[in-house]
C-alpha positions, 0 to 999 in steps of 0.5 A: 568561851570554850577552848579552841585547839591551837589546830582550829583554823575556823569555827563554823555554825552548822557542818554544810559551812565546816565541809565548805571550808574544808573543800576550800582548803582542800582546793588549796592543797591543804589538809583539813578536817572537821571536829565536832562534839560528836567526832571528838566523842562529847555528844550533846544530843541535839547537836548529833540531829542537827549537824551544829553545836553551841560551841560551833564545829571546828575545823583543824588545819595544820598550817604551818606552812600556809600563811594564805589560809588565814586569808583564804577563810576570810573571804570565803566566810565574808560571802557566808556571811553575804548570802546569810544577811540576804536569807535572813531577808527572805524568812524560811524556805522551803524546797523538795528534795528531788531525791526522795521528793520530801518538802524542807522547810530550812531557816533563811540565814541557810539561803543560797547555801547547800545542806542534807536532806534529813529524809535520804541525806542528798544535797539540796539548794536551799533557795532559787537553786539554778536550773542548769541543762548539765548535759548541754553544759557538757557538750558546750564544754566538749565542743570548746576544749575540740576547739582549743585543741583543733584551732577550728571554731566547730559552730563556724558555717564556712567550709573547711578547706580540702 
């Protein structure tokens, strides 16, 4: 087993999950980061390509005044873990980056989750990715917060008073 530094607050498999968690905790303001083989200057080849490591990469938190964190990552690797037995269900899959348009074909345990594409390095979803209208999701957040600020209901067919 290797030695963890007393900062490692979560070992990850791969660095999509170690960026996760550090997103998590960020959204907490907490400070994290990610330290790998390749950050911490011990390259061991493979690892550079790949993005994980035998030995895990670690994420560094100082969390001497956060007793939450410990909780926080719990959870937040319990629905890892979830979406990793269902991929684990599914095999490989295979999507097309709709950067650059390459086919990916990720191991399932990575369903439901977000990685880089190796061609241009954009996110993709690996997996039945939603397919949402981001500018209706815009309007019908814009038209809501209208709603909250006039008190009027703007999808309301009655006529306003004079």
């Amino acid at each position: 087993m290797p030695h963890r530094d007393a900062r490692c607050v979560y070992v990850a498999r791969n660095l999509s999950e170690a960026e996760t968690m550090v997103s998590l905790l960020a959204s907490h303001d907490i400070e994290a980061k990610v330290i790998d083989g390749t950050s911490a200057g011990l390259l061991d080849g493979i690892e550079a390509l790949t993005g994980s490591s035998s030995r895990g990469i670690e994420v560094w938190a100082d969390v001497s005044n956060h007793p939450e964190v410990a909780k926080l990552l719990e959870e937040q690797a319990s629905i890892i873990e979830e979406k990793s037995q269902t991929g684990r269900q599914h095999g490989p899959v295979e999507v097309v980056c709709e950067s650059c348009g390459k086919t990916i074909t990720f191991a399932g345990d990575l369903y439901g989750t977000i990685q880089d594409c190796p061609k241009c390095g954009s996110y993709v979803d690996v997996g039945p990715g939603e397919d949402v209208d981001w500018e209706a999701e815009v309007d019908e957040e814009m038209a809501s917060e209208e709603e909250e600020l006039t008190g009027e209901d703007n999808d309301s067919t009655e006529p306003r008073p004079a």
